[in-house]
N, C-alpha and C positions, 0 to 999 in steps of 0.2 A: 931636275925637279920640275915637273908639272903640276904648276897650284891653280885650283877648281875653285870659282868664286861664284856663290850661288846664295840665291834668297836664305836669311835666317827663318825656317820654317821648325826647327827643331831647339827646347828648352835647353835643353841639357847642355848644350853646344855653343847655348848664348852664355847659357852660364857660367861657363866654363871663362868664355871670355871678356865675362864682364861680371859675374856674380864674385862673393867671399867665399875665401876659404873658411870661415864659418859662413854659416848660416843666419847669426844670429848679429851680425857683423852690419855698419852703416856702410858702405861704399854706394860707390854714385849706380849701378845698374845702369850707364846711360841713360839715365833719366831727369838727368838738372837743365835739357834742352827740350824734352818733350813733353815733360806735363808743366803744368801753370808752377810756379814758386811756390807757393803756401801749400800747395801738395807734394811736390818736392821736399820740402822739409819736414813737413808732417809723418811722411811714409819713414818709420823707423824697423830695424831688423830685416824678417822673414818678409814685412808686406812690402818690401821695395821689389824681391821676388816676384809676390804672387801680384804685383802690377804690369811687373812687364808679360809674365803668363797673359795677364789680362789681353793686353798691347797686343801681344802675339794670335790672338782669337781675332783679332781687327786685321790680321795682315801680316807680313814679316817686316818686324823694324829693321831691317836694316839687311846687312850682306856678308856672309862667311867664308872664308877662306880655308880651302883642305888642303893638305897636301900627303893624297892619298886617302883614308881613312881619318886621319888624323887633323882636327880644328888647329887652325894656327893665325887664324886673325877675323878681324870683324869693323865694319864702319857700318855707321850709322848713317839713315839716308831717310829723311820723311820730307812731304810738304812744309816749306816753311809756315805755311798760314795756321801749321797746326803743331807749331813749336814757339817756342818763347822768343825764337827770334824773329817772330813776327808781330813782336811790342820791346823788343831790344833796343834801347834807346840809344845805344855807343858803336851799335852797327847797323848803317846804313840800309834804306832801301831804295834800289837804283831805280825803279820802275814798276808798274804794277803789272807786271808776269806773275805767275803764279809759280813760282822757281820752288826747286825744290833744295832741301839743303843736307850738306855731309859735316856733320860735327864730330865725329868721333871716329879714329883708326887707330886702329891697334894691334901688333901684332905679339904672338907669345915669345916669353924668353926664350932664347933657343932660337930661336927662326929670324930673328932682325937681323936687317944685312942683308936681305936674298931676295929683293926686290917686293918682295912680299904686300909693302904696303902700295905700290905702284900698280898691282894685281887688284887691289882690294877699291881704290879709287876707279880704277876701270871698269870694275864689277858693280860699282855703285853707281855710277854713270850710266851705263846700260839697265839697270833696275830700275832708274826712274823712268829714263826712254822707255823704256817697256809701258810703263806706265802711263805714258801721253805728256810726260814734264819736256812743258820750253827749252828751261833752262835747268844748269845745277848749280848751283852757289857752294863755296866752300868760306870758311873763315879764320886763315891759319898764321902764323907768325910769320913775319917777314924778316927773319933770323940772319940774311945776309952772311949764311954760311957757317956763324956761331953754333958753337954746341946750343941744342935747347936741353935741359931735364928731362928726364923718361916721366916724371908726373904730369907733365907738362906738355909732352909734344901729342899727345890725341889729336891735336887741334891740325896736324899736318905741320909743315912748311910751307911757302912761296912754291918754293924751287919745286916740292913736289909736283902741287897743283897745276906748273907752268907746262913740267913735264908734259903733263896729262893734255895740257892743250888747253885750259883756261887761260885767262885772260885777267888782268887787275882792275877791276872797274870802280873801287872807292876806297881810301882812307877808311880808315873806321878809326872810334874814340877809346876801343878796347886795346887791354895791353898784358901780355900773356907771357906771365916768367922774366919781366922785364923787356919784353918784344911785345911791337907794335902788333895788329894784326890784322890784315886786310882782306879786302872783299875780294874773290877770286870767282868769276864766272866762265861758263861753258854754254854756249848756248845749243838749243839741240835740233832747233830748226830749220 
């Protein structure tokens, strides 16, 4: 299997991996990190869609994973200064870099297990490089190996992150499924 992790430039494919099976359905669209909170909750049904359409005219939020033709994962990767975790009061800011951050990986049923998400962290590290990002900040549970929930694990692991070549650089006061979850950086300098 050769998985292709490339800019989310296409709707349908974000959708896929982040929209409802209705339509007409509340689910997050990765959007509880990237717009302000009182817009976040306000966006109800079809317009949590046609926001991230929106998003997507600004740029590709984030990074897809193929395997083949076929969508099989996605993480989320923007400037933090233009996410909410850049007034998140329970997670830390190490420094004034202009870091960019990965909130959200995901990969489809069917395909977890197959490194997938290891692909898609790699993908979204080179997307921000690409971009001129310092650094990348991740913020994921430090699980010490426990199962986490499938609602719950977007957030990554440690262990992933370490993989990847980051580094722990703060506590944080957030806690996720019952796990702590900390500051994970990569710097890109």
């Amino acid at each position: 299997m050769a998985i292709e992790v490339v800019p989310a430039t296409t709707f349908a494919d974000v959708k896929t991996m982040v929209g409802p099976k209705r339509p007409d359905a509340n689910v997050c669209w990765c959007l509880s990190y990237r717009v302000p909170g009182k817009e976040n909750l306000a966006l109800r049904g079809t317009a949590r869609g046609d926001r991230v359409r929106a998003l997507m005219k600004e740029g590709p939020p984030g990074v897809l994973a193929y395997d083949g033709d076929e969508v099989v994962g996605w993480a989320a990767v923007h400037p933090r200064a233009d996410t909410s975790f850049a007034t998140n009061r329970r997670i830390p800011h190490v420094d004034d870099v202009d870091v960019w951050s990965v909130w959200c990986i995901r990969v489809r049923p069917g395909h977890r297990g197959e490194g997938i998400s290891h692909a898609l962290l790699a993908g979204a590290v080179e997307f921000a490089r690409d971009r001129g990002a310092p650094a990348v900040e991740g913020y994921p549970v430090d699980n010490k190996g426990e199962k986490v929930d499938l609602t719950m694990a977007y957030v990554g692991t440690r262990a992933l992150f370490q993989k990847a070549g980051f580094r722990k650089a703060a506590d944080t006061e957030s806690v996720l499924n019952g796990f702590p979850r900390v500051l994970m950086r990569l710097d890109l300098g």
